[in-house]
C-alpha positions as CSV (number, residue, x, y, z in Angstrom):
1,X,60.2,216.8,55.8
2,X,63.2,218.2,56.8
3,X,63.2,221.1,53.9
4,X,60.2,222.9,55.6
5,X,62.3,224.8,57.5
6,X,63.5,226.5,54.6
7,X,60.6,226.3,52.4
8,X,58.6,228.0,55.4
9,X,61.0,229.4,57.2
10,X,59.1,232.6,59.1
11,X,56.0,233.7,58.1
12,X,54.2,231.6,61.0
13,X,51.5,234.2,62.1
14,X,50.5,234.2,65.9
15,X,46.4,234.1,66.2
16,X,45.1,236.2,69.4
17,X,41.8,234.7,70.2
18,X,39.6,238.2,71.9
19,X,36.5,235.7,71.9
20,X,37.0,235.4,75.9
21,X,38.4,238.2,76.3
22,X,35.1,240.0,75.0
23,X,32.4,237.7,76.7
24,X,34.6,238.9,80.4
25,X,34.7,242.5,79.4
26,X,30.5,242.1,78.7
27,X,29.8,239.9,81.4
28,X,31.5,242.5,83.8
29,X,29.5,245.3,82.3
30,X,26.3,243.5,83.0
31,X,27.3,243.3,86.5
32,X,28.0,246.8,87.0
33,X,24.8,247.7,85.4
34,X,22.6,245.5,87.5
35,X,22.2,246.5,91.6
36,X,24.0,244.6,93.9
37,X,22.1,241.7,95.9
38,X,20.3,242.7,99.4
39,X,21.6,239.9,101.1
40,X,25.2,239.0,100.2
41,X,25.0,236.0,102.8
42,X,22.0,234.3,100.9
43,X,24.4,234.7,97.6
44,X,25.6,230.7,96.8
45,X,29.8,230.4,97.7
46,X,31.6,228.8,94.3
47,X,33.1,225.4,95.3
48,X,35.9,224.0,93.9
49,X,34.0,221.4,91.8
50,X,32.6,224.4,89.8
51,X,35.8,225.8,88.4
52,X,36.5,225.0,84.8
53,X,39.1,222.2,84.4
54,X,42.3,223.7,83.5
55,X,42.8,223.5,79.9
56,X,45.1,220.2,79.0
57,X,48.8,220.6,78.4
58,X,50.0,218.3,74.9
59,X,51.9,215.9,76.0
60,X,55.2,215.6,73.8
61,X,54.1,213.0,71.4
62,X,50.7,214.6,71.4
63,X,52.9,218.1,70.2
64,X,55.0,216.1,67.8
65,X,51.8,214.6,66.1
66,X,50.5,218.2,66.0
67,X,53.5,219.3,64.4
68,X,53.6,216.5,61.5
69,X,50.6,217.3,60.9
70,X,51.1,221.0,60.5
71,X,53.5,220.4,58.3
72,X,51.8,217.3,56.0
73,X,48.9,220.5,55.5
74,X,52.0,222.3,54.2
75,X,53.2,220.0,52.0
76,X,50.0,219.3,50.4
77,X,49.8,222.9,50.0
78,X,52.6,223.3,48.4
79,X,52.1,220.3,45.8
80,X,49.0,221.2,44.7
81,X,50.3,224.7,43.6
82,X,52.5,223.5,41.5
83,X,50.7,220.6,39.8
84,X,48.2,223.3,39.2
85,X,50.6,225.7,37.8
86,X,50.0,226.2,34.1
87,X,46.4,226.3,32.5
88,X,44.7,225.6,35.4
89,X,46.4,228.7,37.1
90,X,46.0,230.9,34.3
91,X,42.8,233.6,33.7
92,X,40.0,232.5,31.2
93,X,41.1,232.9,27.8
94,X,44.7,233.7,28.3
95,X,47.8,231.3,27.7
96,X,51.1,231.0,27.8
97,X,54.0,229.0,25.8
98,X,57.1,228.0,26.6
99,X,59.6,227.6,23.3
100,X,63.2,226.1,24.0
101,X,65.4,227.4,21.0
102,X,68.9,226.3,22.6
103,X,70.3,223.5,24.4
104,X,74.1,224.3,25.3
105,X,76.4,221.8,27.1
106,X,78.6,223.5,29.3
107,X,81.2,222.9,31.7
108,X,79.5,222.4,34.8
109,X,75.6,222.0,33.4
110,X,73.3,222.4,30.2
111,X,72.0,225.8,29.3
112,X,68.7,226.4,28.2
113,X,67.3,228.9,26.2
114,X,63.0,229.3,26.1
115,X,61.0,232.3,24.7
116,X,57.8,232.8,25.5
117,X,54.8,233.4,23.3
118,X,50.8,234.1,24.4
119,X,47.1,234.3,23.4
120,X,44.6,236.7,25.3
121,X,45.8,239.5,27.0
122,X,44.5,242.7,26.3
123,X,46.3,245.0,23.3
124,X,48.8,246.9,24.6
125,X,48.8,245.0,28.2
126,X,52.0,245.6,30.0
127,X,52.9,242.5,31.6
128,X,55.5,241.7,35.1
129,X,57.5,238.4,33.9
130,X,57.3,235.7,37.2
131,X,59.9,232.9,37.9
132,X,59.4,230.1,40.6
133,X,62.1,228.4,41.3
134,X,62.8,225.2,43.5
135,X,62.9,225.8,47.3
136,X,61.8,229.5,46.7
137,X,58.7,231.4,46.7
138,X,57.4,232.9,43.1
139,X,59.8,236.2,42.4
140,X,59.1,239.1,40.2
141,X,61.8,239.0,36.9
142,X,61.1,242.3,35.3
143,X,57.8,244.6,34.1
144,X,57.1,246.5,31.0
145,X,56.9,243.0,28.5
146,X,54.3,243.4,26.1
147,X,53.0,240.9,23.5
148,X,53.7,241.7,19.6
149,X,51.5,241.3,16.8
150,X,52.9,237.8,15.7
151,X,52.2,236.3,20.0
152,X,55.9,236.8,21.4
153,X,56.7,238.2,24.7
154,X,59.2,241.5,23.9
155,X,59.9,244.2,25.6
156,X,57.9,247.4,25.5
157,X,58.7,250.8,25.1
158,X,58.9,252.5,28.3
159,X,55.9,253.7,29.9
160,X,54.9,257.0,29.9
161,X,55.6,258.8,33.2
162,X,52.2,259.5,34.9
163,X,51.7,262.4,37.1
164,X,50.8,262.4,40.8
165,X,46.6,262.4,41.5
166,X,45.4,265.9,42.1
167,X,44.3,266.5,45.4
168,X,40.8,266.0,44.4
169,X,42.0,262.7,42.8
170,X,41.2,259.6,44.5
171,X,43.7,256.0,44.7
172,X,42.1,252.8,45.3
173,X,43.7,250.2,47.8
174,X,44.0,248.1,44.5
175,X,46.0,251.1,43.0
176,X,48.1,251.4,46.2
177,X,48.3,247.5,46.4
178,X,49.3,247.3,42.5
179,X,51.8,250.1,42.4
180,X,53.3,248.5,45.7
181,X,53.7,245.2,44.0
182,X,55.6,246.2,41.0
183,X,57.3,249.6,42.4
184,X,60.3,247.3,43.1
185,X,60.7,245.3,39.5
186,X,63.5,246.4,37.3
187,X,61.5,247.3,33.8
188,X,62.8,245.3,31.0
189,X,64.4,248.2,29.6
190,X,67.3,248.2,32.3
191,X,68.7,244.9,30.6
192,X,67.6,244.6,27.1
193,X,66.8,246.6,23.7
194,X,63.1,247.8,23.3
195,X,61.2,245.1,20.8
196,X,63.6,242.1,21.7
197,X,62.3,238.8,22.8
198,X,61.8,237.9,26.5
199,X,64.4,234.8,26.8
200,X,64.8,232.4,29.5
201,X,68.0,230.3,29.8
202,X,68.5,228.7,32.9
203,X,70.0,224.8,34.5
204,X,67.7,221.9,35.4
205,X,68.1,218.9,36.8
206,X,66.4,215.6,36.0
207,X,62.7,216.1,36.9
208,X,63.0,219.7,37.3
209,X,60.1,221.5,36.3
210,X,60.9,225.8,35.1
211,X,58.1,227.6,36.1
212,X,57.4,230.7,35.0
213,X,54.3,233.1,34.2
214,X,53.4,237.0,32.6
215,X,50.9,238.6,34.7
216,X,49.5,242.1,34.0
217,X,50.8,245.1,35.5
218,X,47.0,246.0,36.6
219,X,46.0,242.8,38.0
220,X,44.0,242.1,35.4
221,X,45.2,238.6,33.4
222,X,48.2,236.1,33.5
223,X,49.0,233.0,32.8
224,X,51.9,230.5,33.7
225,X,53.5,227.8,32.1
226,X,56.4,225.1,32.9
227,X,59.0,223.1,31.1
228,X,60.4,219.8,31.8
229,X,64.1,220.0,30.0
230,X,64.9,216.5,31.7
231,X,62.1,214.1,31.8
232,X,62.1,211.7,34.4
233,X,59.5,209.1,33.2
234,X,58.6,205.6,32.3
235,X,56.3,204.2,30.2
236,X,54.2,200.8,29.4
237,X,51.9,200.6,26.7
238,X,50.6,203.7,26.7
239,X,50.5,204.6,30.6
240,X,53.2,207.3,31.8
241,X,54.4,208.0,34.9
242,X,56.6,210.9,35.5
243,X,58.6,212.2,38.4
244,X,58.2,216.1,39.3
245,X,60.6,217.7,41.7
246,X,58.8,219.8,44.1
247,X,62.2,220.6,46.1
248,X,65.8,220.2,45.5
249,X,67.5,216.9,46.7
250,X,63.9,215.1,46.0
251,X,62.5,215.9,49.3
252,X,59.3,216.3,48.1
253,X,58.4,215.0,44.5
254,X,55.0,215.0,42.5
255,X,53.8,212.2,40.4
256,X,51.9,212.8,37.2
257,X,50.6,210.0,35.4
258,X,48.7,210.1,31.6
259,X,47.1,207.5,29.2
260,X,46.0,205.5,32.2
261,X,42.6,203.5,31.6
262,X,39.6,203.4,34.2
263,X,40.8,200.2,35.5
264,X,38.5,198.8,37.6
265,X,41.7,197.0,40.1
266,X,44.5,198.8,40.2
267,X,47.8,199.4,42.3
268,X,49.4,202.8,42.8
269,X,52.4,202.4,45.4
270,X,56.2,203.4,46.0
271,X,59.0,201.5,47.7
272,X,61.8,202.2,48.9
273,X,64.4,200.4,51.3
274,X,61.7,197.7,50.9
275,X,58.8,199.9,52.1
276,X,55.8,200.0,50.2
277,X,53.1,202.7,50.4
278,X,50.2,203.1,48.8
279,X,49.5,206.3,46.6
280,X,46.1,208.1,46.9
281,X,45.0,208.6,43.3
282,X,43.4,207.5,40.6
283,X,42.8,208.3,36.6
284,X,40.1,210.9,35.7
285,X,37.9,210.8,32.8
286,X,40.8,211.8,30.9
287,X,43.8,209.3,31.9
288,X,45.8,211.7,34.4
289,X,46.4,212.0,38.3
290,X,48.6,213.4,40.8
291,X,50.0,212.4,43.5
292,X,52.7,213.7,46.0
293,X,54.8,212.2,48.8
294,X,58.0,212.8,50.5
295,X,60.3,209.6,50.0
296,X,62.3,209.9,53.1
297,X,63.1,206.9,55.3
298,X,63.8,206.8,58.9
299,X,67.5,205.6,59.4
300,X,68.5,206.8,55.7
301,X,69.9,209.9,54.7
302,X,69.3,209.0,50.9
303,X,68.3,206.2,48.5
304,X,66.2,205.4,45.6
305,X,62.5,204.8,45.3
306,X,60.6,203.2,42.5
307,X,57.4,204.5,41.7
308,X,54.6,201.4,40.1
309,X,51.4,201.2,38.2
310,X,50.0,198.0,38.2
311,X,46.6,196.5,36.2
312,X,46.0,194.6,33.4
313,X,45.7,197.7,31.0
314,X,49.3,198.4,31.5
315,X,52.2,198.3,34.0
316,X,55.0,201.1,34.1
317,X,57.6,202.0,36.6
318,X,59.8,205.3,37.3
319,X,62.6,205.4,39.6
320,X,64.4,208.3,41.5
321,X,67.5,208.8,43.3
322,X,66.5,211.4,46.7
323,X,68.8,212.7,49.4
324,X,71.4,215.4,50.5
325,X,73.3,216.2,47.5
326,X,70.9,214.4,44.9
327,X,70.1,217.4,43.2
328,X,72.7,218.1,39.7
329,X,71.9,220.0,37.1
330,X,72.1,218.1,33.8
């Protein structure tokens, strides 16, 4: 898990706890309040034996056991996110398409080329395009994109300036908050002609998923979406397994499976160096499941691991190659 240190780098929050703090500060106000005893012999000595116990030190497995599980919390985290970005991410009633229209092979990786087209946002809703790439947190693209009349993200005139609130005028946190979030986005206009279609053209590497989403301007709607330019997959009479990157050198992966029966035995596992483990998921109603792990092995710096579905409905395997300097870009 050694890519949590950039993947949450900072951001660690330090928790004061005032509970105890509190109870003292009432406790000794009570006592002020009430008269002191008339006989301060009669008044019972504290021993030794009544002190609290003094609270336990980890030990430094105990602290390292802590730790991994801090950061297996993380991880989970972090997978489910993604596998739910896309519908399940998206606000009722509004989605979003991803349309490659060029592949390019170039020198050092393929290009491509997606524009975006959606269903549901309000007329004339000015939306903040939203990338999320591997080993990064979601980032702001540009503002200002608007929907046309045939679905296709383009980008918008430029918005009217709006005048300061009057004194008498009142701002909302969620105004504040809003204007905050998008003050700092580049509108669309900066680095493209008014009407022209939002296009995405980026690298990938095999299993790479592009994320990317259009959220309004006033909070109110978005929707994301993803692309798979390189599948990663293997299939067995109808069951599919697929391999998701959910960092770069295949420190963390996600495993998506569709067309799976409701077996009633079944074996979900990975191995690699020999290694087996057990996967904890199983098909819905509908075929599909996630799973996550983190293929690293103590003593190996990189490998391959092969992902297996085994019943009688159907059998398929997918493989991945993980380590420092796994991740290329097709």
């Amino acid at each position: 898990m050694r890519f949590l240190s950039v993947l949450f780098a900072g951001g660690v929050a330090a928790s004061l706890c005032l509970t105890s703090f509190s109870q003292t500060a009432n406790q000794s106000s009570q006592a002020q309040q009430q008269p002191a005893p008339a006989n301060t012999s009669s008044t019972p000595q504290l021993k030794l034996e009544d002190l609290p116990p003094e609270p336990h030190t980890p030990t430094a497995e105990e602290a390292a056991q802590e730790e991994l599980a801090r950061q297996r919390a993380q991880v989970m985290r972090l997978a489910s996110t993604q596998a739910n970005w896309g519908p399940k991410a998206s606000s009722p009633g509004i989605s979003l398409t991803m349309n490659e229209i060029a592949r390019v092979k170039g020198a050092a990786s393929t290009l491509i080329t997606y524009r975006l087209t959606a269903t549901g946002f309000a007329p004339g809703a000015r939306l903040t395009l939203l990338r999320w790439p591997l080993n990064q947190g979601v980032v702001a693209v540009m503002k200002g994109i608007v929907i046309d009349a045939s679905g296709t993200a383009v980008c918008g005139t430029p918005a009217p300036a709006v005048s300061a609130p009057s004194s008498g005028g009142t701002k909302t946190a969620a105004d504040a908050q809003a204007q905050s979030a998008t003050s700092t986005v580049a509108p669309c206009t900066e680095t493209m002609p008014v009407n022209a279609p939002v296009e995405i053209t980026t690298s990938a590497a095999k299993g790479e998923a592009i994320r990317v989403a259009l959220v309004a301007e006033d909070r109110k709607g978005g929707a994301a979406a993803s692309a798979v330019p390189f599948p990663l997959a293997g299939e067995n009479r109808g069951c599919k397994l697929q391999i998701l990157l959910g960092a770069k050198d295949g420190e963390l992966v996600l495993i998506e499976g569709e067309g799976f029966k409701s077996d009633a035995s079944f074996t979900l596992g990975a191995e690699t160096y020999g290694q087996k483990t057990t996967l904890g998921a199983k098909p819905d109603a509908q075929g599909r499941f996630v799973a996550a792990m983190t293929p690293f092995v103590q003593g190996h710096d990189s490998g391959d691991t092969v992902v297996y579905y085994q019943s009688d409905s159907c059998t398929p395997t997918v493989s991945f190659h993980w380590g420092k300097g796994s991740y290329k870009a097709e």
